[in-house]
Biopython code that builds the backbone (N, CA, C, O; Angstrom):
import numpy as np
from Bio.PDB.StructureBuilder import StructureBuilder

atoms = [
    (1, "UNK", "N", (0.813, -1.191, 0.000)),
    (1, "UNK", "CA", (0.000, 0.000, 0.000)),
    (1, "UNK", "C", (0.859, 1.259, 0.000)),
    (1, "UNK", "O", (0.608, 2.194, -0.759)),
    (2, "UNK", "N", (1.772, 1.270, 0.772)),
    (2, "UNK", "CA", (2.695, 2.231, 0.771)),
    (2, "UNK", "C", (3.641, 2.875, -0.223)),
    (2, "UNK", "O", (3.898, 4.052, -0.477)),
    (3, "UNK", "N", (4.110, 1.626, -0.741)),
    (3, "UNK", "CA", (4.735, 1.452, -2.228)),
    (3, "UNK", "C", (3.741, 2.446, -3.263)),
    (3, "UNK", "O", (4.174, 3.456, -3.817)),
    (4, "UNK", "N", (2.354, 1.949, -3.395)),
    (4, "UNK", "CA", (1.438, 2.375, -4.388)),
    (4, "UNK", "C", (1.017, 3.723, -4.177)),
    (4, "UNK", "O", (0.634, 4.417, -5.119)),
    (5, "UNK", "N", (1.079, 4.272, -2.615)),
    (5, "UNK", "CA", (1.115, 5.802, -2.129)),
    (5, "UNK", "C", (2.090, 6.528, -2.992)),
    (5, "UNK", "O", (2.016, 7.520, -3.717)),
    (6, "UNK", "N", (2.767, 5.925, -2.754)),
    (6, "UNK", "CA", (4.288, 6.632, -3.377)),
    (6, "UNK", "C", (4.612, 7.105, -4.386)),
    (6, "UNK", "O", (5.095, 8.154, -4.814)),
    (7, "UNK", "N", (4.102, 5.690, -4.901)),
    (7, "UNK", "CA", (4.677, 5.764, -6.728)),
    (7, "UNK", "C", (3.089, 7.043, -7.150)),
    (7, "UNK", "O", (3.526, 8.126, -7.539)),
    (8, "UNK", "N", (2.057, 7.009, -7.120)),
    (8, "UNK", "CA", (0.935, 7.821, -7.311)),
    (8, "UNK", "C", (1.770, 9.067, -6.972)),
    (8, "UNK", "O", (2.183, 9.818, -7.855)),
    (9, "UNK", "N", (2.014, 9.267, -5.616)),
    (9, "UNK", "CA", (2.616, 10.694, -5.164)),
    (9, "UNK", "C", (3.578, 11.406, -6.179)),
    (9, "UNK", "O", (3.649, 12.590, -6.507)),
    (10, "UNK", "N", (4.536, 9.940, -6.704)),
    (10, "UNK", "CA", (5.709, 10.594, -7.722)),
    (10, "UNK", "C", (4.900, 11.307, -9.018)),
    (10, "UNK", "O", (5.097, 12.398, -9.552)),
    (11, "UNK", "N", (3.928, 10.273, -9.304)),
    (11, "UNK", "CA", (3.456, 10.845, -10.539)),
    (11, "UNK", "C", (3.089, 12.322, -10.651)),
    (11, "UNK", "O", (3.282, 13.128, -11.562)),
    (12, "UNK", "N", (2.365, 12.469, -9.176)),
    (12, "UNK", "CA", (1.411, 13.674, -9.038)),
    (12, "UNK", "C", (2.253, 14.660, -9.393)),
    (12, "UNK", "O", (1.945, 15.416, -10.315)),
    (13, "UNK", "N", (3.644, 14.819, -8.592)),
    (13, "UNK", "CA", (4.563, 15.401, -8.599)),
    (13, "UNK", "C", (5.021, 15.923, -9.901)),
    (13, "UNK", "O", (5.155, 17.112, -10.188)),
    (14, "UNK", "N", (5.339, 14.486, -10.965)),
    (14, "UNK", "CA", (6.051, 15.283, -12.644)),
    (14, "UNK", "C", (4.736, 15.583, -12.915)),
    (14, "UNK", "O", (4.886, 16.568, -13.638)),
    (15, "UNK", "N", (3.022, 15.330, -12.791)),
    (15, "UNK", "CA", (2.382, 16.123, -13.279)),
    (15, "UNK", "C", (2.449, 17.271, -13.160)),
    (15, "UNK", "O", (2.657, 17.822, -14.242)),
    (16, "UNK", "N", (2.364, 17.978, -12.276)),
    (16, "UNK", "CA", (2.708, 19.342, -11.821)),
    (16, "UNK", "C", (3.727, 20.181, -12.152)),
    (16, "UNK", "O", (3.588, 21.404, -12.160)),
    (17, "UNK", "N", (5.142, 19.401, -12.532)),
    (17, "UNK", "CA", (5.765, 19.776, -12.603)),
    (17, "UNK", "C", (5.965, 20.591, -14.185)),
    (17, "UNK", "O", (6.420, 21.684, -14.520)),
    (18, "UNK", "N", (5.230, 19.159, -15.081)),
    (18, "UNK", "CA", (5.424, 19.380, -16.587)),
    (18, "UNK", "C", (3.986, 20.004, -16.618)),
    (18, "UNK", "O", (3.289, 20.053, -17.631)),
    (19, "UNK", "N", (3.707, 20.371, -15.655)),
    (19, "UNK", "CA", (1.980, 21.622, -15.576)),
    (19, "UNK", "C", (1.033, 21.310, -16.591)),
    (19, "UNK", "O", (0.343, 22.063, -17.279)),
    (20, "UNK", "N", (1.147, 19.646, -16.557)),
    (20, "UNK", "CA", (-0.310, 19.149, -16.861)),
    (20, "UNK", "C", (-1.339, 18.755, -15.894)),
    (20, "UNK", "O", (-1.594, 17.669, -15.374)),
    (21, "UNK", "N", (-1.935, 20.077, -15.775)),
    (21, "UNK", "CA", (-2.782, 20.390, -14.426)),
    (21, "UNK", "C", (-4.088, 19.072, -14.448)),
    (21, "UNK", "O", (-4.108, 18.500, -13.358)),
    (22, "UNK", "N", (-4.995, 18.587, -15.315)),
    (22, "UNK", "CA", (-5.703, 17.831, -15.460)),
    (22, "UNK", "C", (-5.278, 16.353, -15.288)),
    (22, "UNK", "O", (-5.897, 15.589, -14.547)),
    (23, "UNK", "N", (-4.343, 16.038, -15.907)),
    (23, "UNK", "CA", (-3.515, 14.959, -15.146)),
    (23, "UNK", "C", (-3.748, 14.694, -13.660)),
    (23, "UNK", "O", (-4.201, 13.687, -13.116)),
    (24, "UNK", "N", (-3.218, 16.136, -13.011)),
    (24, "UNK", "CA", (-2.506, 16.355, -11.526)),
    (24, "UNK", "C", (-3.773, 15.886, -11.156)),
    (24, "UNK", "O", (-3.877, 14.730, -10.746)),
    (25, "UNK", "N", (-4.995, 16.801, -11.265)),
    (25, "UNK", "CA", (-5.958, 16.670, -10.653)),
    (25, "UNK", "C", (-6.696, 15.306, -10.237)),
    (25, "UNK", "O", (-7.143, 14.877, -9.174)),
    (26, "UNK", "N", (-6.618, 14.785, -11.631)),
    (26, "UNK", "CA", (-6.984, 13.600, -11.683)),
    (26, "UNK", "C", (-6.089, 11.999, -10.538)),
    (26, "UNK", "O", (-6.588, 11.049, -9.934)),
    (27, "UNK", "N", (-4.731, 12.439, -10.734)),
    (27, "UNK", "CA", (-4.207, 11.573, -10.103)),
    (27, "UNK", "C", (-4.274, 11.849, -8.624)),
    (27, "UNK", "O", (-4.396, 10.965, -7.776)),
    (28, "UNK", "N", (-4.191, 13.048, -8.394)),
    (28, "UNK", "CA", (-4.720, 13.564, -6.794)),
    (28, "UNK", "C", (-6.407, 12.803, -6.293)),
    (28, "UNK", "O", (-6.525, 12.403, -5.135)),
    (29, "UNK", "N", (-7.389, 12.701, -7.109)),
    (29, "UNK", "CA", (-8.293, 11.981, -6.599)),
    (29, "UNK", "C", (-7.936, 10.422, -6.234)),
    (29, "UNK", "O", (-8.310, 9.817, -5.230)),
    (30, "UNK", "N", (-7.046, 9.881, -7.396)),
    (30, "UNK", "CA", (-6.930, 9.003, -7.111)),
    (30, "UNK", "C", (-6.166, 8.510, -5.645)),
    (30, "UNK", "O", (-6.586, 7.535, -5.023)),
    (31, "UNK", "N", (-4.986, 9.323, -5.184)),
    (31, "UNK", "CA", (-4.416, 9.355, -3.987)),
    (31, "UNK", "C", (-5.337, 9.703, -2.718)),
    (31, "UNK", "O", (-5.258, 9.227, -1.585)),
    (32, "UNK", "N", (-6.028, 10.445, -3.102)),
    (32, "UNK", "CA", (-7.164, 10.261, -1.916)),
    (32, "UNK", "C", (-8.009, 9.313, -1.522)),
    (32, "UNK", "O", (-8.321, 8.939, -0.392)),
    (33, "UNK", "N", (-8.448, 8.858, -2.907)),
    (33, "UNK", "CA", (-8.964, 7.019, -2.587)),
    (33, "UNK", "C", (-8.260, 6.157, -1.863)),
    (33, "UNK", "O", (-8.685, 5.481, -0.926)),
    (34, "UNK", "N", (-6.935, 6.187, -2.396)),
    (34, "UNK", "CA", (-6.050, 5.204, -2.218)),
    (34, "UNK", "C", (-5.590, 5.189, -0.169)),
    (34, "UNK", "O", (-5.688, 4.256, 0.628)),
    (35, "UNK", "N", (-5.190, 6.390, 0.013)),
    (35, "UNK", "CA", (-5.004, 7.297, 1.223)),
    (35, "UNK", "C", (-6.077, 6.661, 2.378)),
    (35, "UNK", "O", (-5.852, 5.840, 3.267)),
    (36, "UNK", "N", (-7.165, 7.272, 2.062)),
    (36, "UNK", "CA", (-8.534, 6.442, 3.029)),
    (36, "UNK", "C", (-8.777, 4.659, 2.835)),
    (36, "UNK", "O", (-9.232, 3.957, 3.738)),
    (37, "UNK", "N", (-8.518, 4.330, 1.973)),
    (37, "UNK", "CA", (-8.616, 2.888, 1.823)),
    (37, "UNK", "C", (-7.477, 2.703, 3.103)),
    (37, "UNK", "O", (-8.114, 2.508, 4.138)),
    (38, "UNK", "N", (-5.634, 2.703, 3.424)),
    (38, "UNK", "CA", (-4.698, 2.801, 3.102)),
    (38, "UNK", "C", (-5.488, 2.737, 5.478)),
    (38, "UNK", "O", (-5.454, 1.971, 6.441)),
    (39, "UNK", "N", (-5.957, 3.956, 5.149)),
    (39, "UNK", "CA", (-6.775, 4.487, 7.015)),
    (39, "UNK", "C", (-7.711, 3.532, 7.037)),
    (39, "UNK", "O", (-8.256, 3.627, 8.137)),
    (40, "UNK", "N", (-8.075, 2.880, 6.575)),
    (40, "UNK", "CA", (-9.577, 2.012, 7.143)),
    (40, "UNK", "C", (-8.762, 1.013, 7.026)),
    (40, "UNK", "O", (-9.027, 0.387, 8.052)),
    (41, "UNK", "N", (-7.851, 0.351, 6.423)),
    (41, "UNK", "CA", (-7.244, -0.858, 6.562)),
    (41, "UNK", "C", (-6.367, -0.845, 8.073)),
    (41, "UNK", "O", (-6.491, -1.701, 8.949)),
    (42, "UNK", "N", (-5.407, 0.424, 8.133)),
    (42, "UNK", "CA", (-4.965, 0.682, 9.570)),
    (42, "UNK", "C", (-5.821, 0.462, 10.476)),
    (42, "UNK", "O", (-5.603, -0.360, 11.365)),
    (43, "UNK", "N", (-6.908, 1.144, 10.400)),
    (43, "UNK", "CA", (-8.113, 1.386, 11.583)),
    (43, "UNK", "C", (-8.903, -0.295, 11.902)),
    (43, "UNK", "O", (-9.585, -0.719, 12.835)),
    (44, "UNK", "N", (-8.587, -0.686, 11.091)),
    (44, "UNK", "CA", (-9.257, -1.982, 11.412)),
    (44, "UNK", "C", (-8.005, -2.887, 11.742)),
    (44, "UNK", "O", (-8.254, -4.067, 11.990)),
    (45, "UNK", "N", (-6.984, -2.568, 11.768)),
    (45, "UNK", "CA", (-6.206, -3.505, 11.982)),
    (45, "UNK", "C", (-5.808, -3.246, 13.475)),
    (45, "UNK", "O", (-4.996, -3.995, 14.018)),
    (46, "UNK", "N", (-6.226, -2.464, 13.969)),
    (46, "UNK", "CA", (-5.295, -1.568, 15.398)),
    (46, "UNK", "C", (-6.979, -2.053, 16.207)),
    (46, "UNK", "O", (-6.897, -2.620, 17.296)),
    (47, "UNK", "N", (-8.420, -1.789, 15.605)),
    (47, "UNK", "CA", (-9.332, -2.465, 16.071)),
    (47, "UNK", "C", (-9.469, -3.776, 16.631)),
    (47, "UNK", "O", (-10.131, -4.052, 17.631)),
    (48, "UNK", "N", (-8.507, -4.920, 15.609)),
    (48, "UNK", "CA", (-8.314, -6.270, 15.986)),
    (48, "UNK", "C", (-7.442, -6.501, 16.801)),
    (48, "UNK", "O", (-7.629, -7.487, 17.513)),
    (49, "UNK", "N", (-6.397, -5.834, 16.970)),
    (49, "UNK", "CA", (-5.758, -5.578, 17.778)),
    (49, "UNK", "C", (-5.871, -5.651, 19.299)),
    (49, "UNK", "O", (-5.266, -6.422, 20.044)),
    (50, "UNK", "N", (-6.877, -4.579, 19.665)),
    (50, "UNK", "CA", (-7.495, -4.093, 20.748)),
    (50, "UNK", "C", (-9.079, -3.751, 20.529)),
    (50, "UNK", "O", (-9.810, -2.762, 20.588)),
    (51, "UNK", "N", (-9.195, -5.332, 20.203)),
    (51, "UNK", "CA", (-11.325, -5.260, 20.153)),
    (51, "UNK", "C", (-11.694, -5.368, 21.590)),
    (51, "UNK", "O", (-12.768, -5.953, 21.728)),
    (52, "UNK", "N", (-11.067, -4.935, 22.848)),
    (52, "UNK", "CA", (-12.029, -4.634, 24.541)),
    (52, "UNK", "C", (-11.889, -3.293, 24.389)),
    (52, "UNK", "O", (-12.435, -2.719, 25.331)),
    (53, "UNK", "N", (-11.366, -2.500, 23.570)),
    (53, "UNK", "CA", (-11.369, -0.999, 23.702)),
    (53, "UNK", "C", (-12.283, -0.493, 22.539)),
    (53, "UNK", "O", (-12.725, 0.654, 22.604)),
    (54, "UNK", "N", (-12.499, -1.067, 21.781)),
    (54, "UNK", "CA", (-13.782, -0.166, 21.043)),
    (54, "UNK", "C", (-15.145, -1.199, 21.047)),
    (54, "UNK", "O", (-16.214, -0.812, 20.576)),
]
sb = StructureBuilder()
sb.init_structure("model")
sb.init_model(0)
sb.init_chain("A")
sb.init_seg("    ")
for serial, (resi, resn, name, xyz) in enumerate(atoms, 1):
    if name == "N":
        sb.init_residue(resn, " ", resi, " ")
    sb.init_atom(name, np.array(xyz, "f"), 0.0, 1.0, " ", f" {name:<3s}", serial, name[0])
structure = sb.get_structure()
């Protein structure tokens, strides 16, 4: 998951850079998907973890 954060992040990055803004945009949604998927997999894993505390 982290790996796939990353490599997305790099992209976002030469989008921006070579200021193909529609690109950017586009791959930025996708990192936000990816991002919250990325938190609910954490969040459930720290849940199983410690299922007498929630």
């Amino acid at each position: 998951m982290m790996n796939q954060h990353l490599r997305l992040t790099k992209s976002e990055a030469v989008y921006m850079i070579t200021k193909d803004y529609a690109a950017d945009v586009a791959i930025y949604d996708e990192i936000e998907k990816q991002a919250l998927g990325m938190a609910d997999d954490f969040s459930n894993g720290i849940i199983k973890q410690f299922p007498h505390l929630f």
